[in-house]
MARNU-613610 format. One record per residue (C-alpha): x, y, z. Coordinates in nm, 3 decimals, always signed. Layout:
N
east / north / up
X / Y / Z;
...
***
This chain:
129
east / north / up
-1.972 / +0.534 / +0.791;
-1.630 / +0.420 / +0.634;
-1.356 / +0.667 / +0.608;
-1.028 / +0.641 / +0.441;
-0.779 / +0.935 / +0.494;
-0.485 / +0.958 / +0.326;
-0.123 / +1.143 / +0.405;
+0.197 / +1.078 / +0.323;
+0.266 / +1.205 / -0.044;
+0.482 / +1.430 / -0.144;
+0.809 / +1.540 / -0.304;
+1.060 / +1.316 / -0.381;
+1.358 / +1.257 / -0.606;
+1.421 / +0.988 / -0.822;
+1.556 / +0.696 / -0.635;
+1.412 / +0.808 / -0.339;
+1.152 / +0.680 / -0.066;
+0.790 / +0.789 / +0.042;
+0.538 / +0.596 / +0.264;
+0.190 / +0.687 / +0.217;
-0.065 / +0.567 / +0.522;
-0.424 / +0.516 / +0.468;
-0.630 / +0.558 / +0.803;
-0.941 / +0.331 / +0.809;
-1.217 / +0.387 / +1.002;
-1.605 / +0.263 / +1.029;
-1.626 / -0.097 / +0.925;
-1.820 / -0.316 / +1.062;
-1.643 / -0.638 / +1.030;
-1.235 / -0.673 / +1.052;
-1.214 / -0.840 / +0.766;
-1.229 / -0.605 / +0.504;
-0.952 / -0.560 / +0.195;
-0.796 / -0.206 / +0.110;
-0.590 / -0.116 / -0.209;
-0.404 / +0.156 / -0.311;
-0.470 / +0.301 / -0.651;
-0.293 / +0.589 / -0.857;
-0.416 / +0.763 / -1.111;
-0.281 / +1.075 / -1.343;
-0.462 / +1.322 / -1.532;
-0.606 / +1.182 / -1.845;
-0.474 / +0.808 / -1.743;
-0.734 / +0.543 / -1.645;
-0.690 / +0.489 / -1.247;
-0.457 / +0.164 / -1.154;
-0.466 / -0.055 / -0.855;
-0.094 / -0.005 / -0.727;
-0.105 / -0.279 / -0.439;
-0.392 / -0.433 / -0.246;
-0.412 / -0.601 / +0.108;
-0.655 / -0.832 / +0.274;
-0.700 / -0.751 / +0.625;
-0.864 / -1.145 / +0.718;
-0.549 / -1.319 / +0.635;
-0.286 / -1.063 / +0.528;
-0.246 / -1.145 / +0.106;
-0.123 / -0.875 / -0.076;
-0.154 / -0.806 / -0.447;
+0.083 / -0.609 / -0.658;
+0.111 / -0.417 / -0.991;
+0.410 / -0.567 / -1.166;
+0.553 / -0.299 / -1.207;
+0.595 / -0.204 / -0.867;
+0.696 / -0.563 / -0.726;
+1.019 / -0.557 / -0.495;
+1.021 / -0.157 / -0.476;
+0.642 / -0.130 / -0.280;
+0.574 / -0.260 / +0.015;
+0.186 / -0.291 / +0.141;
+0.162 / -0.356 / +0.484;
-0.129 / -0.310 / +0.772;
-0.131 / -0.268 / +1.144;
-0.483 / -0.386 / +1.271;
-0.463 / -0.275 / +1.615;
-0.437 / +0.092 / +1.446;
-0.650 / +0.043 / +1.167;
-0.414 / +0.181 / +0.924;
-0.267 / +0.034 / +0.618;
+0.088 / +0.149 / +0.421;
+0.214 / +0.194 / +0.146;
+0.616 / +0.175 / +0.154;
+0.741 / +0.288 / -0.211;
+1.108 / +0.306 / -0.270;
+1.297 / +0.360 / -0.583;
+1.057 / +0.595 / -0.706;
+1.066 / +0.688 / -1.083;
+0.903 / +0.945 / -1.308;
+0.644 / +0.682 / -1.385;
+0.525 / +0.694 / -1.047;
+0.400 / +1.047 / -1.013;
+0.052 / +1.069 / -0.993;
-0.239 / +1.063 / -0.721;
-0.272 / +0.799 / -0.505;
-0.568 / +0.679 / -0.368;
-0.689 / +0.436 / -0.089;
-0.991 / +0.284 / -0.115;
-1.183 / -0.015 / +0.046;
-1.389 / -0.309 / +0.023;
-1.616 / -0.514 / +0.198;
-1.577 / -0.846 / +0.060;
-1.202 / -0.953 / +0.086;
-1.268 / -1.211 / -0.123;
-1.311 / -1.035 / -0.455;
-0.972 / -0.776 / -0.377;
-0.776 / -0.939 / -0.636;
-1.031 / -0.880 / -0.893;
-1.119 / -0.528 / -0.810;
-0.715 / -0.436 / -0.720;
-0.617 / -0.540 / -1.070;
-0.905 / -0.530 / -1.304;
-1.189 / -0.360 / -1.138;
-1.104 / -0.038 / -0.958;
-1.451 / +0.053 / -0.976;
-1.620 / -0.206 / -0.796;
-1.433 / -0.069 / -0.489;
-1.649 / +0.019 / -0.181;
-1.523 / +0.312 / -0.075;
-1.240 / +0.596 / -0.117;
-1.045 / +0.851 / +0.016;
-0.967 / +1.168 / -0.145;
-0.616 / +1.093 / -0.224;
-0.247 / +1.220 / -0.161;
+0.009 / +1.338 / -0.415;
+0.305 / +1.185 / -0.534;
+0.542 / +1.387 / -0.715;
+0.886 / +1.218 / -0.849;
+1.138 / +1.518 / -0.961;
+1.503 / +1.676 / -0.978;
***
């Protein structure tokens, strides 16, 4: 059984830095992609940055490029999120969830957060004075 747990989120100024870890657990293969997605209440949800485990391509939101970092350490089965410069825009709930297929992460990262496999119950970003 996959499992995705999430930690990390929390208060932060404007400006300021958070990194969010996603802990994977339970599939089969080690090749496997993982995104992180945001989403805040009454929004649609939003792939934020995606990560192929097989051969390390990342995918970002542009409007997140050169201030988030997505990153993975295989040997712990965990995957990061590194945000810095956070803004007002970037409050919201972010998610990690995973896929099987690497292949199709692009697709479901930037078009198709529902065709993701699974997900974890999320972690809260708040950006405030």
């Amino acid at each position: 059984q996959v499992q995705l747990v999430e930690s990390g989120g929390g208060l932060v100024q404007p400006g300021g830095s958070l990194r969010l870890t996603c802990a994977v657990s339970g599939f089969i293969s080690v090749y496997y992609g993982i995104g992180w997605f945001r989403q805040a209440p009454g929004k649609e949800r939003e792939g934020v940055s995606c990560i192929s485990t097989s051969d390390g391509t990342t995918y970002y939101k542009d409007s997140v490029k050169g201030r988030f970092t997505i990153s993975r350490d295989n040997a712990k089965n965990t995957v990061y999120l590194q945000m810095n410069s956070l803004q007002a825009e970037d409050k919201d709930v972010y998610y990690c969830a995973g896929l099987k297929v690497p292949e199709l992460l692009q697709h479901r990262c930037m078009f198709r957060s529902d065709g993701m496999d699974y997900w974890g119950k999320g972690t809260r970003v708040t950006v405030s004075s």
